[in-house]
C-alpha positions in Angstrom: 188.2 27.5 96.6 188.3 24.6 94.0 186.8 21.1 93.5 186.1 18.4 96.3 185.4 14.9 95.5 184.1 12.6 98.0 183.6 8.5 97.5 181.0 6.3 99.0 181.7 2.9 99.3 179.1 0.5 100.6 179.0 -3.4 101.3 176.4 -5.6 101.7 175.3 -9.4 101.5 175.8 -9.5 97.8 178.6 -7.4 97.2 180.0 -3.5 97.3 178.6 -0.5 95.8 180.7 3.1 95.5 179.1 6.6 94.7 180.6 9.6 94.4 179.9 13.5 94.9 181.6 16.4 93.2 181.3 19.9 95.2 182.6 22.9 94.0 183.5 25.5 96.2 183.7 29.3 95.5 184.1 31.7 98.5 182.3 35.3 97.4 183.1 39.0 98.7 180.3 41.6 99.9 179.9 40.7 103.4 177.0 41.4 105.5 173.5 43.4 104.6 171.8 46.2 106.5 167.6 46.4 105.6 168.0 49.3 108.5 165.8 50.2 111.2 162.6 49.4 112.1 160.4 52.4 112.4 156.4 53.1 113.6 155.1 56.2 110.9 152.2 58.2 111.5 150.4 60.0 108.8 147.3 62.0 108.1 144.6 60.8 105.4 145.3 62.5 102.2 144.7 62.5 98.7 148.0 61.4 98.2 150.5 58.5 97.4 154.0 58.0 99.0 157.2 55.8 99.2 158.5 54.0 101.9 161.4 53.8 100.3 162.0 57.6 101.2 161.7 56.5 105.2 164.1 53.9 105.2 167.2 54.4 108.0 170.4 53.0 107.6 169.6 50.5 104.9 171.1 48.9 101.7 169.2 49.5 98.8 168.1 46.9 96.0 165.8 44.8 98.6 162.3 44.2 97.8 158.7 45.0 99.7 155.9 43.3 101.0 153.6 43.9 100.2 154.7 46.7 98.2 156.6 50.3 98.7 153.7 52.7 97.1 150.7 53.3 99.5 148.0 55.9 99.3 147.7 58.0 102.8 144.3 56.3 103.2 143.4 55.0 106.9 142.6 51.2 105.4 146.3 51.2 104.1 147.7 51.6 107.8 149.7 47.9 109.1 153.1 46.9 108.6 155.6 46.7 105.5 158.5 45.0 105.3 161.9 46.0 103.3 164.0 42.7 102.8 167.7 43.1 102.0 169.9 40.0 101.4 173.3 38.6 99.0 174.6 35.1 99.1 176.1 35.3 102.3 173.8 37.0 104.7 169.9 38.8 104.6 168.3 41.6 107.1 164.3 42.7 107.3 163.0 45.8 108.1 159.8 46.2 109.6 158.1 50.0 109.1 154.8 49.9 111.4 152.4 52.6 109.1 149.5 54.3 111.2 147.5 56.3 108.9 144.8 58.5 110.9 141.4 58.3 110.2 139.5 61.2 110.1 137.1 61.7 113.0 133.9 60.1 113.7 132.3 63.2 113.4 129.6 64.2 110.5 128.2 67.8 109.8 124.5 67.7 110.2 121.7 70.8 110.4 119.1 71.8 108.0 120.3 73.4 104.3 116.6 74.8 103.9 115.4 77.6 106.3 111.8 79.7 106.0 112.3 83.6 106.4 112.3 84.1 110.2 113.3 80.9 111.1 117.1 79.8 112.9 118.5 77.0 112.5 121.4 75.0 114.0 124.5 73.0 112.5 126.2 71.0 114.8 128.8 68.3 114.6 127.6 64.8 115.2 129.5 61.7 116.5 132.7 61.4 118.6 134.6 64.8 119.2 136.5 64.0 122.6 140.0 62.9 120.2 139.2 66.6 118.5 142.4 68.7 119.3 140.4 72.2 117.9 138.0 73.2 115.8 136.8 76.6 114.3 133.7 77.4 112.2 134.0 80.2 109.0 131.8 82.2 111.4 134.7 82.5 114.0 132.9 80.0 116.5 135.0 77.2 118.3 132.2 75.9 120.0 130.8 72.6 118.6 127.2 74.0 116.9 126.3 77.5 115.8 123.1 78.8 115.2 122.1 80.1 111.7 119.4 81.9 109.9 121.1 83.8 106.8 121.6 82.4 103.6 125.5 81.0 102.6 128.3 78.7 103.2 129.2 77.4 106.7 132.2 75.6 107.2 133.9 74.0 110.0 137.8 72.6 111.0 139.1 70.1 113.1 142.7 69.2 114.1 143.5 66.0 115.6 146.5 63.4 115.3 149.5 64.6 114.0 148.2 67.9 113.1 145.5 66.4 110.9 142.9 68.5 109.8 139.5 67.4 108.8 136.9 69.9 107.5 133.2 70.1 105.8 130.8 72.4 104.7 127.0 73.2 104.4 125.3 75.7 102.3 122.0 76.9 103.9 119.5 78.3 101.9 116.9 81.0 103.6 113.7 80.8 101.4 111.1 83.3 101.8 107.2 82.4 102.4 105.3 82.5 99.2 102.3 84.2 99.1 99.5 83.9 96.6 96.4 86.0 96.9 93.0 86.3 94.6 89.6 87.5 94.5 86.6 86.3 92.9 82.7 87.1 93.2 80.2 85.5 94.9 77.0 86.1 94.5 74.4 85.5 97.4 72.8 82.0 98.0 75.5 80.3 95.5 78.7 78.5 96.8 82.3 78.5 95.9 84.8 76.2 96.2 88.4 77.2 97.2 91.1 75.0 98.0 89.0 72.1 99.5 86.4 74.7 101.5 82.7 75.5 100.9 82.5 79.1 101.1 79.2 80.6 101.5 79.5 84.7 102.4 81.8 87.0 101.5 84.9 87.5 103.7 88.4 86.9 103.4 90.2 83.3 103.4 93.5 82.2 104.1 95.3 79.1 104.0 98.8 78.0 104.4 100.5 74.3 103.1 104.1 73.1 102.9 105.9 73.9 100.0 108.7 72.2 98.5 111.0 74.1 100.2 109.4 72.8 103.8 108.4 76.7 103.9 104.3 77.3 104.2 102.5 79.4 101.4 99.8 81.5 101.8 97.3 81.6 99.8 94.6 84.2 100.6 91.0 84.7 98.9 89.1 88.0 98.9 85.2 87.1 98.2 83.0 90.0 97.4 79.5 88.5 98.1 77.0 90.8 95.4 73.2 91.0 95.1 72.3 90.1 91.4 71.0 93.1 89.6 67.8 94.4 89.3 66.8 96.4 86.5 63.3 98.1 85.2 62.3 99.1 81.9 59.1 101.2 80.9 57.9 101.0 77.8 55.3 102.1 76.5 53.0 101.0 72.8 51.2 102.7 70.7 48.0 101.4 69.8 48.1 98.3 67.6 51.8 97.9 68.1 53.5 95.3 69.3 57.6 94.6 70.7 60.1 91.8 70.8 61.4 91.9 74.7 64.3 89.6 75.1 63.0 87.4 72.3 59.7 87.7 73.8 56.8 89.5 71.3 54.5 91.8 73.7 51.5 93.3 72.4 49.5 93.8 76.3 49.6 96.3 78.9 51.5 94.7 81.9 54.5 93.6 83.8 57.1 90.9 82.5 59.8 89.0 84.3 63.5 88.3 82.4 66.3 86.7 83.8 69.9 87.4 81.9 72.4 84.9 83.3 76.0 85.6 82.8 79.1 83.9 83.2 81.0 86.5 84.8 78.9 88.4 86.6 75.7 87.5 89.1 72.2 86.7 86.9 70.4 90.5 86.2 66.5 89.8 87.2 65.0 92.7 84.3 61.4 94.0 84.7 59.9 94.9 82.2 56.5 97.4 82.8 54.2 97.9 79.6 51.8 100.8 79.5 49.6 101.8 76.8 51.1 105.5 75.0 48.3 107.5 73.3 49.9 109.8 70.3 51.7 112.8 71.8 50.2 116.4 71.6 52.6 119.1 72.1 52.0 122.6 71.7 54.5 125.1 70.5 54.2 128.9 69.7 56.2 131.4 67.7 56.7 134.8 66.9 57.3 136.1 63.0 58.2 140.1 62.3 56.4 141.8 59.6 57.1 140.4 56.1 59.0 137.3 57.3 58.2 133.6 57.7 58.7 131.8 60.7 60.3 128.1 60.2 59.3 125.2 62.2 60.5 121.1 61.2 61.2 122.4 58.3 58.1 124.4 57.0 57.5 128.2 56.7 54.8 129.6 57.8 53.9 133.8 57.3 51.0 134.3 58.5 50.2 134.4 61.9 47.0 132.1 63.4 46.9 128.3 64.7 48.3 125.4 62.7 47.8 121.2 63.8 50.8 119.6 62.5 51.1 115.7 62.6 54.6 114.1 62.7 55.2 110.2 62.4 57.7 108.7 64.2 58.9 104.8 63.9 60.1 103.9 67.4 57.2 106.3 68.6 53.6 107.1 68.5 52.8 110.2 66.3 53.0 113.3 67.5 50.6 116.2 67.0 51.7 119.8 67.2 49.3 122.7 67.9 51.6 125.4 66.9 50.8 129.0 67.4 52.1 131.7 64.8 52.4 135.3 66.0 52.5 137.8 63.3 54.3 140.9 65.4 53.1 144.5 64.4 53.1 147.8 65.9 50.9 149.2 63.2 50.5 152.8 64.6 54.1 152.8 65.0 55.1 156.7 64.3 57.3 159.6 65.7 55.7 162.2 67.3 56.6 166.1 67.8 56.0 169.2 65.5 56.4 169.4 61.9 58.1 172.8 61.9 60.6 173.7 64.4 59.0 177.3 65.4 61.4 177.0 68.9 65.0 176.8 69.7 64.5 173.2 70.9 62.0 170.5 70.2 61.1 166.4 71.6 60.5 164.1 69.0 59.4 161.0 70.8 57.9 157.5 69.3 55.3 156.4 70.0 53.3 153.0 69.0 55.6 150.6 70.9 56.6 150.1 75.0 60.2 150.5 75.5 59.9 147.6 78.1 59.3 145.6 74.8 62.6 146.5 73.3 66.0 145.0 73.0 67.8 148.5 71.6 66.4 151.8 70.1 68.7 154.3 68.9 68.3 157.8 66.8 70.2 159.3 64.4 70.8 161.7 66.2 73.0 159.8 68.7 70.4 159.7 71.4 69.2 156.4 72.8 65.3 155.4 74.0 62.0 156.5 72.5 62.5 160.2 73.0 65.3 162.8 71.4 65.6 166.4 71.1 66.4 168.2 68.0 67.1 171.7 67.7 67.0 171.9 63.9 65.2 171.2 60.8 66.0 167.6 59.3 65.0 164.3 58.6 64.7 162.6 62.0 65.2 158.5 61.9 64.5 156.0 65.0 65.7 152.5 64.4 64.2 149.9 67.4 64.9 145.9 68.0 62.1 144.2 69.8 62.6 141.3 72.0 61.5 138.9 69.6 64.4 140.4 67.4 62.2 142.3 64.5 63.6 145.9 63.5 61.5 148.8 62.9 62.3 152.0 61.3 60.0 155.5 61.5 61.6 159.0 60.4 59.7 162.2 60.7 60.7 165.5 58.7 60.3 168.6 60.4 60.9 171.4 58.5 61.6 175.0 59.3 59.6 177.6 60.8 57.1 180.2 58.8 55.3 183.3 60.3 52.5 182.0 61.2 48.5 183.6 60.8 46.4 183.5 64.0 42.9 184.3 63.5 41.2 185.9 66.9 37.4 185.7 66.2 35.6 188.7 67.7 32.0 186.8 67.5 30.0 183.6 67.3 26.7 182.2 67.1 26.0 178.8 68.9 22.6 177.9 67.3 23.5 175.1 65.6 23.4 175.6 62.2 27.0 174.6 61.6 28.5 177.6 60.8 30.8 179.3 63.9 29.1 177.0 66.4 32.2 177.3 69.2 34.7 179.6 69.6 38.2 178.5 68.7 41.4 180.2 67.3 42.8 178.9 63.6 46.4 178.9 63.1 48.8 178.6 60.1 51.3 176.5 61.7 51.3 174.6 64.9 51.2 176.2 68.3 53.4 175.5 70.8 52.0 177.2 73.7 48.4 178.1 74.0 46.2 178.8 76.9 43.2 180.9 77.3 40.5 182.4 79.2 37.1 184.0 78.5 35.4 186.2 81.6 31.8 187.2 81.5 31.0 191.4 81.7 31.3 191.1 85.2 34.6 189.7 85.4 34.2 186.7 86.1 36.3 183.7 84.3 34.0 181.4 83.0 36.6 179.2 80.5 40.3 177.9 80.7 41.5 176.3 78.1 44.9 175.4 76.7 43.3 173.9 73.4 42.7 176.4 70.3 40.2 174.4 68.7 36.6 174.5 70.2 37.2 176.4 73.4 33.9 177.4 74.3 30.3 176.3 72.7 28.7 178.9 74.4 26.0 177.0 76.2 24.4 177.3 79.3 25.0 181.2 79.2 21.7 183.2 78.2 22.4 186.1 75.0 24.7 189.0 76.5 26.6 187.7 78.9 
């Protein structure tokens, strides 16, 4: 080490001319550099970033990249990089070949929409042969699966240096959507539905893509009607007139109306007018003894015929020929002795049919027209009729006296007046009576159970 000086000296035509150079030597320590080996790297694609500087062999450190240490695992990055090592008296390169693996030339492909029903396949697309393996989240290894329920599907593949690649697909299973309606149709109109002319009733279908690439179906129930028909009968009195759906009709005849409607089929109304003369109705009625009888609000007592006129406003009048009946059972009475003479003894009414009775009761407890008494007393009979009036007789009978029977031994029937017939006279009444008159001979010539007038003596000469 030191200084070296070295002279020039040079000559020429006109004279000499000297330089001179100074070097300065200084001799260094460190020796020789190692950038290490060269090495080929393989990686998969990631998401990542690494150092080269990390898969250097053998090598000093302190030496600089190109084009640069940091790379990201993507397949574009793949080449070579070069680690460069060096001092003042020597310098070594390094040469790292990078291969970063693409991923495979393969894409997922299949339908993510599928109708109800329907399968569908996913398959993978492109260049498999540098595949190593592959398996699908369904457990397949083959390379398409068929699907046709609704989910994920996903599929790996290893290649390379134990690369994997994978991708996914969500398929979506839509159901068909149906839509269905009804509507009324009535006969010789059209309808329009969904681009068609329908002229009957029936049922219609029809089926379009929806946005889901599944068809809907939309289906139309037509009810095909008849409009209505309806009749009316009315009828006027005379001199009266009527407003008929805005129409005033004062004639006898037919009329035509037609009621359209917006929901519903038109209603074709006939209208038939007929003349009405004024009602006559007849009505008859029944009123007890001593009572009125009520009818539209009048009474009437006595019984007989009656005309009664009633006005009505959405009517003709109305005449009623009512008949009153006044019931009475004037010889209404209770027959049977007026002494009881006998152990026993009927009293029965008389006057009034049983058939024409609702109830008849006595006092005695005995039901009907007829009892039997077997003392004296005051007998009562209480009766409903059918027309529901109540009548009420009684009947004393008292108790029995000797009686005085008068026998005549003689009459004259002449005329005159005076003992015309035979006939026995009593004091009270006779229960049992018969008798019979013979001639001299012995031969009966009267029977009679009736004391009164038994025999006029006629048509018998004086003597017999």
């Amino acid at each position: 080490p030191g200084e070296r000086r070295i002279s020039v000296i040079g000559y020429y035509n006109f004279g000499e001319r000297t330089d001179t150079a100074i070097a300065r030597i200084d001799v260094r320590g460190g020796g020789v550099v190692q950038a290490g080996e060269d090495r080929s790297l393989e990686f998969c694609p990631a998401d990542r970033t690494i150092d080269l500087e990390n898969y250097l062999l053998n090598a000093d450190s302190g030496g600089d990249w190109l084009p640069n240490s940091m790379i990201e695992l993507d397949p574009t990055n793949s080449g070579d990089y070069l680690y460069i090592v060096s001092n003042s008296c020597s310098a070594d390169t390094a040469r790292l070949e990078v291969f970063i693996w693409p991923g495979p030339d393969v894409s997922l492909e299949g339908p993510d929409q599928l109708c109800a029903g329907e399968q569908g396949i996913l398959s993978l697309e492109g260049d498999i042969d540098p595949v190593d393996s592959l398996v699908w989240n369904t457990g397949s290894i083959d390379s398409s699966i068929v699907v046709d329920q609704s989910g994920w599907y996903s599929v790996q593949i290893w290649y390379g240096e134990d690369c994997r690649w994978s991708d996914s697909l969500f398929v979506e299973v839509n159901d068909e959507l149906a839509f269905s309606d009804s509507s009324l149709l009535c006969v010789g109109d059209t309808l329009l539905w969904r681009g068609q002319t329908i002229t009957q009733g029936g049922i219609y279908e029809e089926r379009s893509s929806g946005g889901t690439g599944c068809d809907t179906l939309f289906t139309l129930d037509v009810e095909e009607r008849m409009g209505v028909e309806i009749t009316e009968d009315i009828a006027l009195c005379e001199g009266e007139s009527r407003t008929i759906y805005g129409v005033e009709i004062d004639t006898v005849g037919e009329y035509r109306f037609t009621l359209s409607s917006a929901m519903a089929c038109d209603t074709q109304v006939v209208v038939r007018v007929e003349r009405r003369e004024a009602i006559s109705l007849e009505v008859e009625g029944t009123v007890c003894a001593g009572e009125v009888f009520d009818f539209r609000g009048e009474a009437y007592g006595l019984g007989g015929p009656y005309e009664i006129v009633s006005e009505v406003e959405d009517g003709c009048d109305t005449v009623w020929q009512l008949w009153v009946y006044e019931e009475q059972y004037e010889e209404l009475a209770i027959q049977g002795p007026e002494r009881l003479c006998a152990p026993r003894a009927d009293l029965e009414v008389v006057g009034i049919p049983d058939a024409e009775l609702n109830s008849s009761s006595w006092n005695t407890g005995a039901m009907g027209l007829r009892t039997t008494i077997d003392e004296p007393g005051v007998y009562r009979w209480e009766g409903e009729s059918q027309n529901g009036c109540v009548y009420i007789v009684e009947r004393e009978v008292a108790e029995c006296s000797i009686c005085e029977i008068a026998i005549p031994n003689v009459f004259s029937p002449n005329g005159d007046g005076i003992n015309d017939v035979f006939e026995i006279s009593s004091s009270c009444e006779l229960i049992d009576f018969r008798a019979q008159i013979f001639d001299r001979w012995g031969n009966q010539i009267i029977e009679s159970a009736q004391s009164d007038a038994i025999w006029n003596g006629r048509d018998y000469q004086p003597g017999v």
